[in-house]
C-alpha positions as CSV (number, residue, x, y, z in Angstrom):
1,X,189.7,-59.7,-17.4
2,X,190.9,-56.6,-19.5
3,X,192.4,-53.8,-17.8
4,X,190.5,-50.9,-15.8
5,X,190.6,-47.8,-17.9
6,X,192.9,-45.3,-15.4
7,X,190.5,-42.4,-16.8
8,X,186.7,-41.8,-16.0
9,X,184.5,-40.9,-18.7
10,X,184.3,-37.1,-17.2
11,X,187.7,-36.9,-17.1
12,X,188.1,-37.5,-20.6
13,X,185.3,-35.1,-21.2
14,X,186.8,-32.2,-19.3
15,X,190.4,-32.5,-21.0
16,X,188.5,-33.0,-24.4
17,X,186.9,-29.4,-23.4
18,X,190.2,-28.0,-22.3
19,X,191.9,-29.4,-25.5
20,X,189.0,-27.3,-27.1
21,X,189.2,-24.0,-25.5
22,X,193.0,-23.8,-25.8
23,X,193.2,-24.7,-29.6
24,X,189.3,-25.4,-31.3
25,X,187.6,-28.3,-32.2
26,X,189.3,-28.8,-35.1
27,X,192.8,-29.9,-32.5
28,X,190.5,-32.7,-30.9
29,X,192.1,-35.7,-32.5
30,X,192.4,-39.1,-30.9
31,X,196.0,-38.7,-30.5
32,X,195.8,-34.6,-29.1
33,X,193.4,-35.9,-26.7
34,X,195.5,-39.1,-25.5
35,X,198.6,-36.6,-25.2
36,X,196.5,-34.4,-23.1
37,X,195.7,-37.1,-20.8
38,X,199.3,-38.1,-20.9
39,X,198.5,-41.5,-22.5
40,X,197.8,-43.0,-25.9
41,X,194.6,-42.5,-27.4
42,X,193.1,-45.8,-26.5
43,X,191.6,-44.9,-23.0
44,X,189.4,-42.6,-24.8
45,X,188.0,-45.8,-27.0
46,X,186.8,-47.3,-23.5
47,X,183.8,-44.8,-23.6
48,X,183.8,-43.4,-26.7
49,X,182.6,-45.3,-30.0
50,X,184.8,-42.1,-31.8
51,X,185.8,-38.7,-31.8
52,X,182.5,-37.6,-33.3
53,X,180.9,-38.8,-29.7
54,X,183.7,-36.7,-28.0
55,X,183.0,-34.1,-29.9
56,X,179.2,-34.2,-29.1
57,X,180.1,-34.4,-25.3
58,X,182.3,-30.9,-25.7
59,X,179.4,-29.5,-27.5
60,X,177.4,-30.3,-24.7
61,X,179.8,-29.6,-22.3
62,X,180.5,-25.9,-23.8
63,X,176.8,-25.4,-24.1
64,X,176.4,-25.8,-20.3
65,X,179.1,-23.6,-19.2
66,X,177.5,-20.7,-21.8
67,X,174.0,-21.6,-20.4
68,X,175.7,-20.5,-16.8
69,X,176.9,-17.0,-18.5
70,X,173.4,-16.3,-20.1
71,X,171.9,-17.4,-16.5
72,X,174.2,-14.8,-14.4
73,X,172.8,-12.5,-17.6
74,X,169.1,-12.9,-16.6
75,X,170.0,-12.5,-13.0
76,X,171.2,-8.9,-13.7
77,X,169.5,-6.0,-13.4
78,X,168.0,-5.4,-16.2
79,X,168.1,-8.8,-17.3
80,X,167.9,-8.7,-21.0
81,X,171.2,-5.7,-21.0
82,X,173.2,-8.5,-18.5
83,X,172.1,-11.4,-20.9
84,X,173.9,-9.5,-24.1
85,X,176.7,-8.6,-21.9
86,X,177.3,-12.0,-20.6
87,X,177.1,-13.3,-24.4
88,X,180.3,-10.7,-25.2
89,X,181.8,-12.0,-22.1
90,X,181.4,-15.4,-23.3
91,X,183.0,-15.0,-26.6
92,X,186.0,-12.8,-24.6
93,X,186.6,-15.4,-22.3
94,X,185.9,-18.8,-24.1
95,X,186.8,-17.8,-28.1
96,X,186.9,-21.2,-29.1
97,X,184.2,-22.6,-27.6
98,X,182.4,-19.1,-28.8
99,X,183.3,-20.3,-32.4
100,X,182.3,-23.9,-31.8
101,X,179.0,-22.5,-30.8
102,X,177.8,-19.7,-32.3
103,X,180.5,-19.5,-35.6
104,X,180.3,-23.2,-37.3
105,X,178.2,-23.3,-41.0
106,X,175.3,-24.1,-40.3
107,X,173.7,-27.3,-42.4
108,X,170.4,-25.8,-43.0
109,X,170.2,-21.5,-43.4
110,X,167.1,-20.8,-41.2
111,X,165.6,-17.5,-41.8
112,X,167.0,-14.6,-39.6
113,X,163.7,-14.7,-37.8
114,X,163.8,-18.3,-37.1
115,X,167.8,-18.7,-36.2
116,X,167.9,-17.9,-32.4
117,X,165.4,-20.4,-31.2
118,X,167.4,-22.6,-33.6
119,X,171.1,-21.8,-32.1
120,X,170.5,-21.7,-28.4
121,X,168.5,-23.6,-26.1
122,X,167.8,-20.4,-23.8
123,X,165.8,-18.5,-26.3
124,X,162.4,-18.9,-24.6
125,X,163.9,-17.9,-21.3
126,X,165.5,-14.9,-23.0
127,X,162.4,-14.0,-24.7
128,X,160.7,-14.0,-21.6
129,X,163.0,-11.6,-20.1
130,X,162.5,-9.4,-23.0
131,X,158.7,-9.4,-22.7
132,X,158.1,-9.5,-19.1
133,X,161.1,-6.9,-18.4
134,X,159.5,-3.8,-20.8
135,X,156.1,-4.8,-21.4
136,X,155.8,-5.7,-24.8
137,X,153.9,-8.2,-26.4
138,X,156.0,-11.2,-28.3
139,X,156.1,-9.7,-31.5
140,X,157.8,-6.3,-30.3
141,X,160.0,-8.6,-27.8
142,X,161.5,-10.8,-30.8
143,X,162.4,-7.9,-32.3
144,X,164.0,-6.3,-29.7
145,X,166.0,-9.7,-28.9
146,X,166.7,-10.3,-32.9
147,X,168.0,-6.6,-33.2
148,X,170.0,-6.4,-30.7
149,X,171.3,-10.2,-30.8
150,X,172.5,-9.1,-34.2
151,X,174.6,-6.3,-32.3
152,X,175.9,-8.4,-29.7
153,X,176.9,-11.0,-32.0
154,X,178.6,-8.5,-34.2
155,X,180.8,-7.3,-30.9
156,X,181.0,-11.2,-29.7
157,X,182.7,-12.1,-33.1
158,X,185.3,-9.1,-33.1
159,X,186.3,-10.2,-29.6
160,X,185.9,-13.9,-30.5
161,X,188.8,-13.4,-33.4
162,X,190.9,-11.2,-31.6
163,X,189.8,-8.0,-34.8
164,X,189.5,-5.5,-31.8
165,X,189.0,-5.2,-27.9
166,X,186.3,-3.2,-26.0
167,X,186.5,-2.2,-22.1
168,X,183.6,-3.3,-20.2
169,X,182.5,0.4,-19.8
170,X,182.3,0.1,-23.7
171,X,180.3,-2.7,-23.9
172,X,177.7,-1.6,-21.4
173,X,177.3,1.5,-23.1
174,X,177.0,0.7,-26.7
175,X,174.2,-1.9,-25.6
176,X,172.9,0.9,-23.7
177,X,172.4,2.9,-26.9
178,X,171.3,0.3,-28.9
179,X,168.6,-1.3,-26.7
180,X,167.3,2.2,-26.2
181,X,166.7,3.1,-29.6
182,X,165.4,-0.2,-30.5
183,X,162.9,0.4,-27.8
184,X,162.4,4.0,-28.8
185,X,162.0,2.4,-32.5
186,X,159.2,0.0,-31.2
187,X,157.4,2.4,-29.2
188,X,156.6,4.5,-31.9
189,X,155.7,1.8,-33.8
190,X,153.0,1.1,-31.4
191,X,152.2,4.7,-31.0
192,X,151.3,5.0,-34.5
């Protein structure tokens, strides 16, 4: 009877994220990640075919722990202003799972219309908050979203790669502004 593996299958997961958040994806080797447990790397094979299965469980794993930020987001008031400050507070907090996420090439270029629904799985809730938040139909929301998405990206990545630092007070503000004049921007739109 072969040995009992001294890890579980979550542990390995959760020092497989750690390994992640402390030095990227690219450090998650076999060997980093049998190190990390404070063993060899042959634990790991007990539950994993090979790394690309690890990998695809830190994925997961990091895109649970964003889903939690973007969830205290649309618990905020207003939702859609907490949702693109929780998404800066993401990439503050959790850089390298930030890049793993939302800064790895792409295999196929979807259109700039078509790329949130296509990079995370809490579009249609964000949409939603967009729409049922300030009243505007799905068109004028995806705009709004896209827009300022764009914006909040741009700050996420300067935070993400350590290129400059922004207070909170900063960050609520310059959404502030932004979302504002996109909705100005709509409005008028409609008006006329």
């Amino acid at each position: 009877m072969p040995p009992k593996c001294k890890f579980t299958k979550e542990e390995i997961v959760k020092a497989a994220l750690d390994l992640t958040r402390e030095a990227g994806i690219d450090a998650l080797t076999a060997r980093a990640l049998g190190a990390k447990l404070g063993s060899s790397p042959k634990p790991i094979f007990t539950f994993f075919t090979n790394m690309e299965e690890v990998q695809s469980e830190v994925q997961k794993a990091a895109k649970a722990l964003y889903a939690a930020y973007i969830q205290e987001g649309l618990s905020q008031d207003p939702a859609f202003k907490g949702v693109g400050t929780q998404y800066i507070l993401f990439a503050l907090r959790e850089p390298k799972l930030f890049q793993l996420l939302f800064m790895t090439e792409q295999t196929r270029k979807p259109p700039v219309k078509g790329v949130l629904p296509v990079i995370d799985e809490n579009y249609p809730r964000i949409l939603a908050s967009v729409q049922n938040g300030y009243g505007l139909d799905e068109a004028a929301a995806e705009t709004v979203y896209r827009h300022l998405w764009i914006y909040s990206h741009g700050i996420a990545v300067l935070c993400a790669t350590n290129m400059c630092s922004f207070t909170a007070e900063e960050i609520s503000r310059m959404i502030s502004e932004i979302f504002a004049a996109l909705l100005k921007c709509i409005n008028n739109v409609v008006k006329t």
